[in-house]
C-alpha positions in Angstrom: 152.4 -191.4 -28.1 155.8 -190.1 -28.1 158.6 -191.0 -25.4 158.5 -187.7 -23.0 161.7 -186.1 -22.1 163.3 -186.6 -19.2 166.2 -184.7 -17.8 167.3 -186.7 -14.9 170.1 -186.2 -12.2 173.0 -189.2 -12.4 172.2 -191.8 -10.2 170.4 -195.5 -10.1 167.1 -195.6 -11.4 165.0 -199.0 -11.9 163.0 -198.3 -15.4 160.0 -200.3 -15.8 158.3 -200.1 -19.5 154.3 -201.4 -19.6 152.1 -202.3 -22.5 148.6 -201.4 -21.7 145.8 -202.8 -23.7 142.6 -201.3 -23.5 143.8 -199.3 -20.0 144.7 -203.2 -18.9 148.0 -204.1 -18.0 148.7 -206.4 -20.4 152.6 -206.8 -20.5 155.7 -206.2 -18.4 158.1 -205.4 -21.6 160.8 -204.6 -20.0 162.3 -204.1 -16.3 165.9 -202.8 -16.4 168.0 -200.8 -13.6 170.0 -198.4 -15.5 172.7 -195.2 -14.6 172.3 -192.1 -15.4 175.4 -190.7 -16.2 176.3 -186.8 -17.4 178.8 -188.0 -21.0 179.6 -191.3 -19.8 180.7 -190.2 -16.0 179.1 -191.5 -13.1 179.7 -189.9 -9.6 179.2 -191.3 -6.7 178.2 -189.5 -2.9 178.3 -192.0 -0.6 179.3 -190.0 2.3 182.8 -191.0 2.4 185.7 -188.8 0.8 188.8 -191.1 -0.5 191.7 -190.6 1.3 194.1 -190.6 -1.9 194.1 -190.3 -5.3 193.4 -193.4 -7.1 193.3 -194.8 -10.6 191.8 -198.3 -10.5 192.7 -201.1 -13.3 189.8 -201.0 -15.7 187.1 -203.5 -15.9 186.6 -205.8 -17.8 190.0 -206.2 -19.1 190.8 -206.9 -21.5 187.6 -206.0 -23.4 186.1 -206.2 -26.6 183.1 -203.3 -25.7 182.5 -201.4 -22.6 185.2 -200.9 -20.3 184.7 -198.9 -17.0 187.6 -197.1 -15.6 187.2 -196.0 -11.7 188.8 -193.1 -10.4 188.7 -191.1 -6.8 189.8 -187.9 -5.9 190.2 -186.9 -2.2 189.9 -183.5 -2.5 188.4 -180.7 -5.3 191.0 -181.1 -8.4 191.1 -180.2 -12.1 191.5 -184.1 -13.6 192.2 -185.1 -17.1 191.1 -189.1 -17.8 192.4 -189.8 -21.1 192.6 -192.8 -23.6 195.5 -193.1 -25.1 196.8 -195.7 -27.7 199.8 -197.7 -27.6 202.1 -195.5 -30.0 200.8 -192.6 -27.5 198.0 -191.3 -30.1 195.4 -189.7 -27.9 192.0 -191.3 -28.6 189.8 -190.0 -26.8 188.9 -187.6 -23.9 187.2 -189.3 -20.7 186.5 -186.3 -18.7 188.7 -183.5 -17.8 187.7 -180.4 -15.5 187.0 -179.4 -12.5 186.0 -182.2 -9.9 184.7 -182.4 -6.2 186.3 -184.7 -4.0 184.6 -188.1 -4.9 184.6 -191.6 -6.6 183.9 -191.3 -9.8 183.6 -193.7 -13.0 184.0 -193.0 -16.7 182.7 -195.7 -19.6 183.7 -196.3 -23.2 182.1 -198.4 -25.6 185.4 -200.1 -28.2 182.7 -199.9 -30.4 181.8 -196.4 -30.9 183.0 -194.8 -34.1 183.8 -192.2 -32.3 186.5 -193.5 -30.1 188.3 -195.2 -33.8 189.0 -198.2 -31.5 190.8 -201.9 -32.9 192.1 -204.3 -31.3 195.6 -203.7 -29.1 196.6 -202.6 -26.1 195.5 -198.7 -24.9 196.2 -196.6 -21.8 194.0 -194.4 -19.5 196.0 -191.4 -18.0 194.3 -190.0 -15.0 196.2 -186.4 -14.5 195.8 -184.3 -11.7 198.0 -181.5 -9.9 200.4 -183.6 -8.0 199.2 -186.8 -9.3 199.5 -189.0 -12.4 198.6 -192.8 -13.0 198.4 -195.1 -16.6 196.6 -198.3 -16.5 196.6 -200.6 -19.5 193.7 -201.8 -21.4 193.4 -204.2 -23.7 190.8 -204.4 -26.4 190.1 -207.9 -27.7 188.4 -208.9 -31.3 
């Protein structure tokens, strides 16, 4: 039986996989709580609006695969996160565009072929109207 699609909002979610034999439960294969995130950005709505701008240090750091970079914007701004390498090569593109107020985080695997990512020190550049902020990260072996 093939996996159906599933277009979910971002958010938590608690997935639960089950092997049935026979209409039995025979196996819990796998119980995971995941996030749901539109091209590697989470939002969150927690009622609260930040009161500034913000650019938290990334996390873990330094890193050898995911890093998660933080950000919050206290009112409705065009952003631009952006990876940047230590010779000032962009990398790669976070997220740009227009945002609602909000705390928001953005992931990158070192990993991915995409991102062309070796060990060294990089920068993410959070740009907004009125606002700028670098944070090092450092990518380990």
């Amino acid at each position: 039986m093939p996996f159906p699609s599933w277009n979910a909002t971002p958010g938590a979610y608690l997935a639960k996989v089950f092997l049935l034999c026979q209409g039995r439960l025979c196996h819990d294969t796998v119980k995971q709580h995941f996030v749901v995130v539109k091209v590697g950005i989470a939002e969150s709505n927690n009622g609260l609006l930040p009161r500034e701008f913000a650019l938290d240090i990334a996390s873990p750091n330094p890193s050898r695969d995911a890093v998660t970079i933080h950000y919050a914007l206290p009112k409705a701004a065009d952003i631009s996160l952006k990876l940047y390498d230590a010779a000032g090569k962009l990398r790669a593109v976070l997220d740009q565009g227009r945002k609602a107020a909000g705390e928001y985080s953005a992931t990158f695997d070192a990993r991915d072929s995409r991102f062309d990512i070796t060990s060294g020190i990089y920068f993410v550049r959070l740009k907004s109207p009125g606002f700028e902020r670098t944070r090092k990260v450092m990518v380990t072996p």
